[in-house]
Backbone as a chain_set.jsonl record, in Angstrom:
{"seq": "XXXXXXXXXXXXXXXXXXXXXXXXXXXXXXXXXXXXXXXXXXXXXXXXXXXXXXXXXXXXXXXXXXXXXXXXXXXXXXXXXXXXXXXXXXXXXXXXXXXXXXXXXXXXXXXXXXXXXXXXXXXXXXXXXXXXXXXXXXXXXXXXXXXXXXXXXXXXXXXXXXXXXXXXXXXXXXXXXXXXXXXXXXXXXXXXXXXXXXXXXXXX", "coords": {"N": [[-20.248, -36.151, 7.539], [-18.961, -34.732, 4.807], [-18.344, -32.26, 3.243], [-18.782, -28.762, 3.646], [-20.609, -26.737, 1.871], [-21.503, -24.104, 1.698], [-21.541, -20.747, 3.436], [-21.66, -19.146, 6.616], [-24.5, -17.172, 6.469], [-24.957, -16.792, 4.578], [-26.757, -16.538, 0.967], [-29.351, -18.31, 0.105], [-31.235, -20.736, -2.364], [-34.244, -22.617, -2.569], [-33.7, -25.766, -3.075], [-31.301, -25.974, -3.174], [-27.564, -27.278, -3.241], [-26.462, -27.65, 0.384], [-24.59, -29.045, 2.264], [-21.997, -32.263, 1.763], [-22.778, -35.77, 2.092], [-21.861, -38.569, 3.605], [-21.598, -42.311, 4.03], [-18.532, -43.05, 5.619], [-17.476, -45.084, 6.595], [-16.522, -46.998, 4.757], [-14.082, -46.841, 2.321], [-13.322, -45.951, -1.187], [-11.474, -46.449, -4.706], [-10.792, -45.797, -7.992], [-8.17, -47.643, -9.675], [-5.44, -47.882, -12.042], [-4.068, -51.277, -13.297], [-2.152, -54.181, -13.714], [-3.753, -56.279, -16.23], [-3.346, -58.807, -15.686], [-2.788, -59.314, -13.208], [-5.279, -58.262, -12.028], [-7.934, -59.396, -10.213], [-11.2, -60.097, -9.142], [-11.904, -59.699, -5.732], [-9.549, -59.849, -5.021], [-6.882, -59.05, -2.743], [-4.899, -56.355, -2.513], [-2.207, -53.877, -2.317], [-1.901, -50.66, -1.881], [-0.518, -46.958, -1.897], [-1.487, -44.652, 0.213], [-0.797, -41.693, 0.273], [1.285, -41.025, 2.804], [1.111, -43.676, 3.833], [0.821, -47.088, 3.755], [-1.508, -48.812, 2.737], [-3.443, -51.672, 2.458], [-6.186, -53.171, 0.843], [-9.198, -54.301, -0.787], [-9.654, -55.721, -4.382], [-12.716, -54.911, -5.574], [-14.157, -54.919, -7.907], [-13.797, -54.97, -11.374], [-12.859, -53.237, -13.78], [-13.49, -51.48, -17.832], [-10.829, -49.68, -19.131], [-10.607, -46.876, -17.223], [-11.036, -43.697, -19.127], [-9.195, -41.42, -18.217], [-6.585, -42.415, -17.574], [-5.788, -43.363, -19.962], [-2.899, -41.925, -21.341], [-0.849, -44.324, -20.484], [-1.655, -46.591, -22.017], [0.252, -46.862, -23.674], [2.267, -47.677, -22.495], [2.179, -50.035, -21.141], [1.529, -53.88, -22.05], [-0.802, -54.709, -21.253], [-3.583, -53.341, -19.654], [-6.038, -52.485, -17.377], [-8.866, -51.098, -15.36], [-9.59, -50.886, -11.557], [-11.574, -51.349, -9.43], [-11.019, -50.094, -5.992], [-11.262, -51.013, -2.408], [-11.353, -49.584, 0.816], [-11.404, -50.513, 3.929], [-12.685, -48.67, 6.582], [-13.137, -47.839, 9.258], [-12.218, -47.093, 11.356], [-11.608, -44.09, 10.995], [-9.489, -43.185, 9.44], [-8.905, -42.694, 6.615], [-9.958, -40.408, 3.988], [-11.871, -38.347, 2.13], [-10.244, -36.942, -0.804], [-7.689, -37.658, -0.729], [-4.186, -37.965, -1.433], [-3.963, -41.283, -4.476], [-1.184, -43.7, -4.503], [0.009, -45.241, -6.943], [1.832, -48.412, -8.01], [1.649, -48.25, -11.113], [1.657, -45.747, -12.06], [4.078, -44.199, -13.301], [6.3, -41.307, -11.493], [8.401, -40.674, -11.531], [10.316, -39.331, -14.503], [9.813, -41.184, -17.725], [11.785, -43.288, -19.999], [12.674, -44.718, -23.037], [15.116, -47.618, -22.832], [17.513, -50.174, -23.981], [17.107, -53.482, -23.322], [19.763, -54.954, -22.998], [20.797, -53.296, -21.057], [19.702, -52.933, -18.715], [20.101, -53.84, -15.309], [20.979, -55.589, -12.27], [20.16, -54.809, -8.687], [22.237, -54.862, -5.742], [20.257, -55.969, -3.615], [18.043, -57.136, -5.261], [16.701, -55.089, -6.852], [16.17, -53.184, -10.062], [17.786, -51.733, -11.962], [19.724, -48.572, -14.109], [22.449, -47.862, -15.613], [24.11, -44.497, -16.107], [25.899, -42.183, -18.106], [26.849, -39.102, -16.934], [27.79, -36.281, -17.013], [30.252, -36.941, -17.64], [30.803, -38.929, -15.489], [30.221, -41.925, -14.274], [27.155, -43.245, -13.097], [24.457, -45.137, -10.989], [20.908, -45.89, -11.108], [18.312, -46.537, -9.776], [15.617, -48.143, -11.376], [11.859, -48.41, -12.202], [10.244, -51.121, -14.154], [8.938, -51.126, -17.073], [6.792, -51.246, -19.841], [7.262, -53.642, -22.422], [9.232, -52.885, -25.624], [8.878, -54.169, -28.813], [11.474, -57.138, -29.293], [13.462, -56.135, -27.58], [14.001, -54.257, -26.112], [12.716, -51.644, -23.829], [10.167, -49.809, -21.713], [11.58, -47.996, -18.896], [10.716, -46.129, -15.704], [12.259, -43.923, -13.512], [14.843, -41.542, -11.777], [15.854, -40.038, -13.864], [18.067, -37.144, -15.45], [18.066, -34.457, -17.588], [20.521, -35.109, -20.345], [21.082, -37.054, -19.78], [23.08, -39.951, -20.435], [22.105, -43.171, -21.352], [24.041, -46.173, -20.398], [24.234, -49.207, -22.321], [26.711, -51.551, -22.791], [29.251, -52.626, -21.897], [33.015, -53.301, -21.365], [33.735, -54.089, -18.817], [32.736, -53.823, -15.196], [31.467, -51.346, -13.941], [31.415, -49.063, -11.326], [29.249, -47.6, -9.308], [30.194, -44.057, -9.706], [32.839, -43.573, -10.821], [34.886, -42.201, -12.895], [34.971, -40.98, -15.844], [38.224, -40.528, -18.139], [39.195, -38.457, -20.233], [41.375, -39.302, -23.182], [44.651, -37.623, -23.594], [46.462, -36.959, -26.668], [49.514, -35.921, -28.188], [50.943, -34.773, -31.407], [52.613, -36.791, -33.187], [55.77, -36.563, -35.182], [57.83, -37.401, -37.625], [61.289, -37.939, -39.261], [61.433, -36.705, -42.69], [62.361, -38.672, -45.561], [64.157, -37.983, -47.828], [63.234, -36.022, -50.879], [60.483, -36.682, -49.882], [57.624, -36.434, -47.675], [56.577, -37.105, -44.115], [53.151, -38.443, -42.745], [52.359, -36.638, -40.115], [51.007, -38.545, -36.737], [47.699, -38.939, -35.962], [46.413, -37.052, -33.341], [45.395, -38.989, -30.541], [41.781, -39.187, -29.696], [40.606, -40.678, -27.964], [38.435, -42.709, -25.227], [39.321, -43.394, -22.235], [38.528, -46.302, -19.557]], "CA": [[-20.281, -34.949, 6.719], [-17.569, -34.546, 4.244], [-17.859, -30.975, 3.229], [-20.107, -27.824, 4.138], [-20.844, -25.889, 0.912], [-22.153, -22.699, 1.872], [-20.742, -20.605, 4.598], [-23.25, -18.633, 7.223], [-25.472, -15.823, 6.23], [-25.334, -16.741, 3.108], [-28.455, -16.709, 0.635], [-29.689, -19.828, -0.556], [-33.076, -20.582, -2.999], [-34.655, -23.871, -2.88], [-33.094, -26.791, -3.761], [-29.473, -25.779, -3.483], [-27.24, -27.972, -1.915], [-25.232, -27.005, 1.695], [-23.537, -30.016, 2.516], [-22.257, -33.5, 0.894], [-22.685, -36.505, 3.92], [-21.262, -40.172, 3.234], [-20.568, -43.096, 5.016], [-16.73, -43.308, 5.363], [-16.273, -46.711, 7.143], [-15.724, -47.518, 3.436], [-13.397, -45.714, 0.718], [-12.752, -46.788, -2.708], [-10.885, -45.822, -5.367], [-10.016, -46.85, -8.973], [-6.259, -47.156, -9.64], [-5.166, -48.744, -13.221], [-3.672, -52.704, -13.01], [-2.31, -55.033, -15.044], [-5.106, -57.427, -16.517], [-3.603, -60.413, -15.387], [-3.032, -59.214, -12.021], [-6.37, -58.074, -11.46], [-8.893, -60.309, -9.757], [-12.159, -60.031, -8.079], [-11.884, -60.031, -4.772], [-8.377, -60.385, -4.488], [-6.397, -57.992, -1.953], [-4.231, -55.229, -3.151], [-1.808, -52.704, -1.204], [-1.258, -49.195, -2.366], [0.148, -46.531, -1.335], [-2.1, -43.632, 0.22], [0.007, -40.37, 0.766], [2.812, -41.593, 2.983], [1.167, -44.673, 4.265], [0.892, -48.191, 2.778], [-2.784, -49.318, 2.992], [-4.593, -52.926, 2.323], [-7.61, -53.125, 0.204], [-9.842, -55.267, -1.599], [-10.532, -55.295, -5.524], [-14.505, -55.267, -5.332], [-14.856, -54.947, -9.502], [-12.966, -55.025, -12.602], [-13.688, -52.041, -15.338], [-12.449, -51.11, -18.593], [-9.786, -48.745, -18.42], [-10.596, -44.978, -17.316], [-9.894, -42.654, -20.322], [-8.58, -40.514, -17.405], [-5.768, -43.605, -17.811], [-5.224, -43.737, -21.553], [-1.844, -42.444, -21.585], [-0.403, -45.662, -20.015], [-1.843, -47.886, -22.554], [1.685, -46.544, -24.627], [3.541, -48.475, -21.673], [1.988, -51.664, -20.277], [0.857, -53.948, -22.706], [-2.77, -54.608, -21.199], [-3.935, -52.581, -18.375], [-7.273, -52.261, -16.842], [-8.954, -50.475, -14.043], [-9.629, -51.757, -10.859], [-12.008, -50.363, -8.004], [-10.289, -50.673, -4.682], [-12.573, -50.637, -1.21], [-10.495, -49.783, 1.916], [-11.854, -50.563, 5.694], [-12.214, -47.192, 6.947], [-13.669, -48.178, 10.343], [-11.092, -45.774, 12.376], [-11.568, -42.963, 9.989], [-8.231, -42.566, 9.075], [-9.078, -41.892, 5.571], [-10.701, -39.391, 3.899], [-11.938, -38.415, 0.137], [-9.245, -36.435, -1.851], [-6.681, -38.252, -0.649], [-3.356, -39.087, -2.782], [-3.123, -42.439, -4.078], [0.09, -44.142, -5.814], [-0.013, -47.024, -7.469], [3.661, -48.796, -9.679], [2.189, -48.121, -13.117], [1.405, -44.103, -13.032], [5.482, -43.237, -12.886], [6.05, -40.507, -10.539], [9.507, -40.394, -12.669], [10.82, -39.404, -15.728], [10.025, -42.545, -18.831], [12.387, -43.677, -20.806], [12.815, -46.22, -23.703], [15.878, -48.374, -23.003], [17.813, -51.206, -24.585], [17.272, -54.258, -22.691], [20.988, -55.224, -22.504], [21.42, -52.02, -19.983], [19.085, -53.428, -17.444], [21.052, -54.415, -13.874], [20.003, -55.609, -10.777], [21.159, -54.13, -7.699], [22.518, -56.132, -4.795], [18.896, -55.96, -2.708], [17.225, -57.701, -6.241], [15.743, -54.304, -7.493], [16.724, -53.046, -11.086], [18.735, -50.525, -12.311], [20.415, -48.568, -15.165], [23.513, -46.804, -15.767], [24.181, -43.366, -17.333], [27.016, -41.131, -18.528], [26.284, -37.755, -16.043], [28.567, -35.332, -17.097], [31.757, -38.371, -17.434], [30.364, -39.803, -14.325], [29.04, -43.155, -14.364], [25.678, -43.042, -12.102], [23.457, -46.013, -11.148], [19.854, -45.243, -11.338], [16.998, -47.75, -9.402], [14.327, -47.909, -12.088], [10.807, -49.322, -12.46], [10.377, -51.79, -15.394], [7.174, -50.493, -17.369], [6.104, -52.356, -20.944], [8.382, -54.141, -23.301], [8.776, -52.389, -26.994], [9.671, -54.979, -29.576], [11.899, -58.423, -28.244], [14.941, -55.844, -27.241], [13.609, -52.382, -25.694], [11.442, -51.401, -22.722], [9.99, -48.462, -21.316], [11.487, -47.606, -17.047], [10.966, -45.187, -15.015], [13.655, -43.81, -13.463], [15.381, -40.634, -11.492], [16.711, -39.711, -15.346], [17.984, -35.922, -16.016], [18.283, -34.066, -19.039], [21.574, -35.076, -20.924], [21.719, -37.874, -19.194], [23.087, -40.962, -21.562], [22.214, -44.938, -21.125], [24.798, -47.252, -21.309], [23.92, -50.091, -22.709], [27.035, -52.29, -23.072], [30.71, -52.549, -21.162], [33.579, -54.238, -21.525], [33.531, -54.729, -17.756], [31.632, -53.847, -14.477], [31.714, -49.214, -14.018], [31.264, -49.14, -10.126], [28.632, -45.815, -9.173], [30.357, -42.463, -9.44], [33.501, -43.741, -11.253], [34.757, -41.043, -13.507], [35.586, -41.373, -17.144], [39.029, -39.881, -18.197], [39.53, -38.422, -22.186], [42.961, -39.769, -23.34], [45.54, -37.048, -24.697], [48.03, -37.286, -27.237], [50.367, -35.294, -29.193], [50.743, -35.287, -32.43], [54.182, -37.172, -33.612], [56.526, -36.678, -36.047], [59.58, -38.419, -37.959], [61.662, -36.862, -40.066], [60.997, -37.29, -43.552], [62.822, -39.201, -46.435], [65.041, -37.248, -49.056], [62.283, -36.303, -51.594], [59.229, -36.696, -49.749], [57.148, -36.052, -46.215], [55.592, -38.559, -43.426], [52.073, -37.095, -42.02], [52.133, -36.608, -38.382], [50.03, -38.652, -36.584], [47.041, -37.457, -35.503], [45.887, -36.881, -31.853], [44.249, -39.808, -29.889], [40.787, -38.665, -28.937], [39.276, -41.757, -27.208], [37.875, -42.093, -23.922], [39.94, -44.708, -21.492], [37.862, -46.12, -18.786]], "C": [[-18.935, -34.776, 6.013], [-17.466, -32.984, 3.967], [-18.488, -29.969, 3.32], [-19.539, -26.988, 2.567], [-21.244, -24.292, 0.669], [-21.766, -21.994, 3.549], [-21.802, -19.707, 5.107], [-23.47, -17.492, 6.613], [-25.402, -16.012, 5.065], [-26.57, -16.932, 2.261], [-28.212, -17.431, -0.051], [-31.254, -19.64, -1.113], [-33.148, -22.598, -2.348], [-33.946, -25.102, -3.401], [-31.437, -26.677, -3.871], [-28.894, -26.579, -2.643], [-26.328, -27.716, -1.063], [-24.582, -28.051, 1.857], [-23.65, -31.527, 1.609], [-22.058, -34.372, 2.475], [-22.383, -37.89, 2.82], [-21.267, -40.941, 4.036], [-19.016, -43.446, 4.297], [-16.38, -44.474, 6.019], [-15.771, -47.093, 5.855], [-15.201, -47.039, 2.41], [-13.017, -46.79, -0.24], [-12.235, -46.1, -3.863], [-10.314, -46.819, -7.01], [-8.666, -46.477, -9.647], [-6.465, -48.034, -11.198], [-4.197, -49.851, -12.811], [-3.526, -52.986, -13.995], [-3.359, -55.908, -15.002], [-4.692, -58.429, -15.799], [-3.306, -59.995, -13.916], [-4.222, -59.039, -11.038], [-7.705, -59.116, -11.634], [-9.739, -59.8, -8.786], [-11.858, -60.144, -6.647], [-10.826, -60.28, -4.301], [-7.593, -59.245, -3.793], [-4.986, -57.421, -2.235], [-3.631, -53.902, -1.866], [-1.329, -51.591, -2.155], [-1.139, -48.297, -1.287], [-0.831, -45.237, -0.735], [-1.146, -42.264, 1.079], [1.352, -41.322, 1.269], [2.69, -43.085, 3.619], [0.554, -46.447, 3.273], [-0.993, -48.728, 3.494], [-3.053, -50.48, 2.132], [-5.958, -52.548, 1.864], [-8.105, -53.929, -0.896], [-10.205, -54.85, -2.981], [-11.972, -55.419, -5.464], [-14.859, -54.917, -6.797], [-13.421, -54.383, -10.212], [-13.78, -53.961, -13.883], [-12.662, -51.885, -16.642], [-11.345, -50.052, -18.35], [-10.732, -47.148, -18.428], [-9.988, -44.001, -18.447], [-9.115, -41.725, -19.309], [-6.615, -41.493, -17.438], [-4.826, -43.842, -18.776], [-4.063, -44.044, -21.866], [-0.868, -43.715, -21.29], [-0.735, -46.842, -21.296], [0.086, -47.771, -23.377], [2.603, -47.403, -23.784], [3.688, -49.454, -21.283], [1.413, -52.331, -22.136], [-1.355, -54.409, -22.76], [-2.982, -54.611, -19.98], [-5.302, -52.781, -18.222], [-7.683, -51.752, -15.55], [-9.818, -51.25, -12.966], [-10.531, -50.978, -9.488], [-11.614, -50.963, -6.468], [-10.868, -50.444, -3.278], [-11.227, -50.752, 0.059], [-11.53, -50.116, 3.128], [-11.323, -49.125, 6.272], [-12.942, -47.062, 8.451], [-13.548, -46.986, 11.388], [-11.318, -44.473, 11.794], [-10.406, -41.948, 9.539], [-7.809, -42.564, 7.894], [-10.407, -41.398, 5.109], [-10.354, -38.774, 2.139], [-11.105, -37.258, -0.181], [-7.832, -36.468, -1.206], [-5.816, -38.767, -1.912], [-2.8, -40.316, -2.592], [-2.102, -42.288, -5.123], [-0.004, -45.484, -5.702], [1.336, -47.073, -8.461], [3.045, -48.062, -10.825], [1.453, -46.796, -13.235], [3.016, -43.902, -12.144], [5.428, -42.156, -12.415], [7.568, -39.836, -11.342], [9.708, -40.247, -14.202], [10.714, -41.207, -16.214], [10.803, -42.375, -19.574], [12.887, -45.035, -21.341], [14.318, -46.724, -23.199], [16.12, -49.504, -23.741], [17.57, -52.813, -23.485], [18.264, -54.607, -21.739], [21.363, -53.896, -21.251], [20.549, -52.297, -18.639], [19.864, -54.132, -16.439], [20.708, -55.125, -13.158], [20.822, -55.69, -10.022], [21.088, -55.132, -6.932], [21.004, -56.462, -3.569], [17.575, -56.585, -3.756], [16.455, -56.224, -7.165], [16.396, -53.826, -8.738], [17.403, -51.724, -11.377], [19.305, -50.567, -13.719], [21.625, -47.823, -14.951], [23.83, -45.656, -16.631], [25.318, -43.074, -17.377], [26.453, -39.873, -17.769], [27.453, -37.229, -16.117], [30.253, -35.845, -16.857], [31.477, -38.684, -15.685], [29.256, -40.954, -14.319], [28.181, -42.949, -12.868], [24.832, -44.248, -12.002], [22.195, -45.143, -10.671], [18.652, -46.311, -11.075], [16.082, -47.012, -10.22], [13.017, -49.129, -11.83], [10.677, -49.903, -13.849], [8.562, -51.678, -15.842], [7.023, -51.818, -18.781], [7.181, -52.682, -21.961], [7.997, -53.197, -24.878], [9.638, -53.249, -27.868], [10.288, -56.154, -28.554], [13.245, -57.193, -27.723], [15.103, -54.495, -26.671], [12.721, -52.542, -24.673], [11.309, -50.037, -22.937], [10.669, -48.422, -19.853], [11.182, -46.268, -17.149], [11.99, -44.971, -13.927], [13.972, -41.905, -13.059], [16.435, -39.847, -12.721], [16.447, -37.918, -14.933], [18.507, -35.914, -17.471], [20.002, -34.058, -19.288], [22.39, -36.339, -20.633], [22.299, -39.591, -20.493], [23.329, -42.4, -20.977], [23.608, -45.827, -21.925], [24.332, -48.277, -21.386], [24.96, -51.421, -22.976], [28.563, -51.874, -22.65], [31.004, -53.687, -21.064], [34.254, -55.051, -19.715], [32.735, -53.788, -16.919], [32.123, -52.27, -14.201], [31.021, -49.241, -12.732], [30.417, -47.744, -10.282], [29.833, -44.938, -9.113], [31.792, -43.27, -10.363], [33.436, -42.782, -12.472], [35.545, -41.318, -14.961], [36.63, -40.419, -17.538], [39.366, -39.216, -19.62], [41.132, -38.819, -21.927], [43.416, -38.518, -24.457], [46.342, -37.177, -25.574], [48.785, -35.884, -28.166], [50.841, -35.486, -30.443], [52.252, -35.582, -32.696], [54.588, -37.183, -34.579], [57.789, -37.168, -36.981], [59.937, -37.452, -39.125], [62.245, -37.656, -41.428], [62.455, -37.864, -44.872], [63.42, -38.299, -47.752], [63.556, -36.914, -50.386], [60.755, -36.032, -51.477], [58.652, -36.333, -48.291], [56.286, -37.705, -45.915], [54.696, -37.813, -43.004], [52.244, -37.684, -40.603], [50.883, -37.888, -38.221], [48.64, -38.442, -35.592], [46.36, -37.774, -34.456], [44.947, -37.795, -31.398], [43.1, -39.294, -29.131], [39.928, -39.412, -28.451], [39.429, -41.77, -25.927], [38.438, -43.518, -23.52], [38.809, -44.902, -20.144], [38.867, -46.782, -17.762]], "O": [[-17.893, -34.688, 6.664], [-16.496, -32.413, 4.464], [-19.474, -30.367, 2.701], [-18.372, -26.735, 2.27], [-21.239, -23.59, -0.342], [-21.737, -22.65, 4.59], [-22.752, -19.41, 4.383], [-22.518, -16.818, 6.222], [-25.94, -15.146, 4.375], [-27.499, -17.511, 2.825], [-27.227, -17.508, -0.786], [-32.146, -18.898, -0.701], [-32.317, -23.396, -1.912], [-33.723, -25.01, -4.608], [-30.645, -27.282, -4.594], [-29.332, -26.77, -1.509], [-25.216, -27.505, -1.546], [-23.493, -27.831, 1.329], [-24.637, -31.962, 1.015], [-21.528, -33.992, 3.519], [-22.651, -38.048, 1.629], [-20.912, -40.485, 5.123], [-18.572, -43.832, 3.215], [-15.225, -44.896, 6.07], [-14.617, -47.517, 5.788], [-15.947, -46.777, 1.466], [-12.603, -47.946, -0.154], [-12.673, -44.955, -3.972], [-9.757, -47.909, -7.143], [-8.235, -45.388, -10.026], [-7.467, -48.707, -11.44], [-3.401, -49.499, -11.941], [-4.102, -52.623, -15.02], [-3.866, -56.295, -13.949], [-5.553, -59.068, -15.194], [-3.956, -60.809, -13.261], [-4.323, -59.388, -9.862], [-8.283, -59.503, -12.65], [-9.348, -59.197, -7.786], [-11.327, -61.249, -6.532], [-10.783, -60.887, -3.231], [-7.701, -58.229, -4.478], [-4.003, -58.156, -2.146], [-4.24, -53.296, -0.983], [-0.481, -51.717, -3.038], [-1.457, -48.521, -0.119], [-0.944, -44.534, -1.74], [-0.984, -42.099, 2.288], [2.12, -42.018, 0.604], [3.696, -43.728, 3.919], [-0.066, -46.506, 2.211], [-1.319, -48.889, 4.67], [-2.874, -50.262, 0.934], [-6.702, -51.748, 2.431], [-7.395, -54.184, -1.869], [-10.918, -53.855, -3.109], [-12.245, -56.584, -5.173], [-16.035, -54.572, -6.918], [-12.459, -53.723, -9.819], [-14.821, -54.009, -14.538], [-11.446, -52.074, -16.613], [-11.119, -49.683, -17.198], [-11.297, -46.562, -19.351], [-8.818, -43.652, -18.601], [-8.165, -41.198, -19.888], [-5.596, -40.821, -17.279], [-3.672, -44.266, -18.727], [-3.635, -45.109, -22.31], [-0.054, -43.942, -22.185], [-0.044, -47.854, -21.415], [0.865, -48.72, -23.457], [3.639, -47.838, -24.286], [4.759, -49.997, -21.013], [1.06, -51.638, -23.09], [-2.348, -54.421, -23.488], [-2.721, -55.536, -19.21], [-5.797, -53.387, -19.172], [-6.917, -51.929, -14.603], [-10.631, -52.107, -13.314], [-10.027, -50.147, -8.734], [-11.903, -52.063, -5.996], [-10.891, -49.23, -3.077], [-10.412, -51.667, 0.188], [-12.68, -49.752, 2.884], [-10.201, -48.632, 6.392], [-13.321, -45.918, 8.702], [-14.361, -46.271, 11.974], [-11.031, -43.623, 12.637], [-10.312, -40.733, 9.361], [-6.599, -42.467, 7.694], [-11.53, -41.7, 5.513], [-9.387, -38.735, 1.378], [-11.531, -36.319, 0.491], [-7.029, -35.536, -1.169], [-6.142, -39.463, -2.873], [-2.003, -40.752, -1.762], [-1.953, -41.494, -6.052], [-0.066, -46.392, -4.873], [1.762, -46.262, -9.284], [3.747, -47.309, -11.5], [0.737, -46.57, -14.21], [3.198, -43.612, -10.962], [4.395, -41.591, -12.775], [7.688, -38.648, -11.642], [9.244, -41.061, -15.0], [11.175, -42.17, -15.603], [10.8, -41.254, -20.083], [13.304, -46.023, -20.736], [14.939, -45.661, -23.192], [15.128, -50.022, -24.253], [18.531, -52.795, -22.716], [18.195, -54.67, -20.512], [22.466, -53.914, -20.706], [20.882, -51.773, -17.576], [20.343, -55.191, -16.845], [19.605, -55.514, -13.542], [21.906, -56.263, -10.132], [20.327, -56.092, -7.054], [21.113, -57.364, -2.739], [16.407, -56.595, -3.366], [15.692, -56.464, -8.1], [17.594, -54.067, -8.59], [17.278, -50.746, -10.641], [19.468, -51.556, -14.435], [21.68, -47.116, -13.945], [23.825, -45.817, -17.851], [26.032, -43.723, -16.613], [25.305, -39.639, -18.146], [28.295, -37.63, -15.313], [31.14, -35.335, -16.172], [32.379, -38.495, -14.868], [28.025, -40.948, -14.344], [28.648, -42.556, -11.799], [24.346, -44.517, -13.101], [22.262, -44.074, -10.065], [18.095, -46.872, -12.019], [15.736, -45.838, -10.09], [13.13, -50.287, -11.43], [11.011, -49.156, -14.769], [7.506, -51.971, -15.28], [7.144, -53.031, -18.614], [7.979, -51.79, -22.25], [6.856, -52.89, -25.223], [10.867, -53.197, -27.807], [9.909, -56.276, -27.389], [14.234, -57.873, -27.45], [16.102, -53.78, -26.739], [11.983, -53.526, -24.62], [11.846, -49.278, -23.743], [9.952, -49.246, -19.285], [11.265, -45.477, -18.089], [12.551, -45.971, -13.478], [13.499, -41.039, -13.794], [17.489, -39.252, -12.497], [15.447, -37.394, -14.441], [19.048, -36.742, -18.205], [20.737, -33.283, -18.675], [23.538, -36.687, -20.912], [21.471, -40.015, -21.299], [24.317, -42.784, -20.351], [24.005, -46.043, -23.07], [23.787, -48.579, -20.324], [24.372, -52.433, -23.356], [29.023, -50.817, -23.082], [30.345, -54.706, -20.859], [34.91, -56.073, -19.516], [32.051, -52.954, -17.511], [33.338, -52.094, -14.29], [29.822, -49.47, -12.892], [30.717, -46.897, -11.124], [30.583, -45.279, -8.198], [31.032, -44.116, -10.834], [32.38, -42.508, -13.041], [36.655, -41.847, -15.015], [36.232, -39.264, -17.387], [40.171, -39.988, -20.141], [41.841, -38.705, -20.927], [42.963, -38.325, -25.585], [47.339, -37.721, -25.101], [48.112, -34.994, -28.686], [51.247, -36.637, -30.602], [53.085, -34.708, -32.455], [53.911, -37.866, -35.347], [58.861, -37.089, -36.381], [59.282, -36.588, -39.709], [63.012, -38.615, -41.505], [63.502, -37.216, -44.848], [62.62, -38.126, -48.672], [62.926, -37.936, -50.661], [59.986, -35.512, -52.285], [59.545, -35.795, -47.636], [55.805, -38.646, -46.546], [54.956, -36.63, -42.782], [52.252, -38.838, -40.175], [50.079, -38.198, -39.1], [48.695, -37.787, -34.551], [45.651, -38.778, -34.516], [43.764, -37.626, -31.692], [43.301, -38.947, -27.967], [38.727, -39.149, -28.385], [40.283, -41.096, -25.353], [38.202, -44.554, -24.142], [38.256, -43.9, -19.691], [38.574, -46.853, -16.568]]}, "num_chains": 1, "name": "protein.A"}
């Protein structure tokens, strides 16, 4: 029995329905895949709530318009119906899944050249956070053009990608503005020298 519809004393006509009943040894679910990953019959782990579950593709569909937005990120997706072994009955229908390609994070386009990879192989970017360099483990979503992607990514608002250093900006390292004063000489019988004028670049 999955769910009772009508609670007691309540009035009912003919034909109405009180409960929905299933068998649950088997759940399934369709998640979106890349095309070339997805194969008949081939076994697939996602993520259900907080635990990692095993399950079989048992059919290949076009994509779910429920899906769509994604086509903007991969370049060829498709949906995938996924059958768990539910023997134990330790799942149960309106359960959340997660699958890699619906970001759970903030998207954003990047430049290629700003792509990392951290010392454990996983990828990363770097921002500007308020003159604090920040690394940032992202997911790598669909290429745009030969020199741009899409990640996902723990990004806030204001945050700015670097894309290109003249050497390696360790996490949290703090960017300094350079002051100057403006200097003067003292001028030539006749005529004036102009000051010159205040260094406003950023030393790293």
């Amino acid at each position: 029995m999955r769910r009772i519809l009508v609670v007691e004393g309540q009035y009912v006509r003919a034909g109405d329905p009180l409960v929905e009943v299933g068998d649950s040894s088997r759940v399934k679910v369709e998640v979106p895949t890349e095309r070339s990953a997805a194969t008949k019959g081939s076994q697939v782990t996602v993520k259900i709530e907080s635990v990692e579950v095993q399950g079989v593709i048992e059919a290949i569909l076009p994509l779910n318009p429920a899906f769509d937005p994604l086509r903007d990120l991969f370049e060829s997706i498709t949906s995938a119906v996924v059958v768990f072994d539910n023997a134990d009955g330790r799942l149960f229908a309106g359960q959340t899944v997660y699958v890699p390609l619906i970001p759970r994070n903030p998207v954003v386009q990047v430049a290629s050249s700003s792509i990392l990879n951290t010392a454990d192989g996983a990828r990363k970017v770097q921002v500007l956070r308020g003159a604090v360099v920040r690394d940032l483990t992202v997911t790598l979503m669909g290429p745009v053009g030969i020199d741009r992607l899409y990640v996902a990514g723990p990004f806030s608002v204001n945050d700015e990608v670097i894309y290109e250093t003249s050497h390696q900006l360790p996490d949290g390292f703090q960017l300094r503005p350079l002051t100057g004063t403006a200097a003067t000489t003292t001028p030539a019988a006749g005529g004036t020298t102009p000051a010159r004028p205040a260094n406003t670049g950023a030393a790293f």
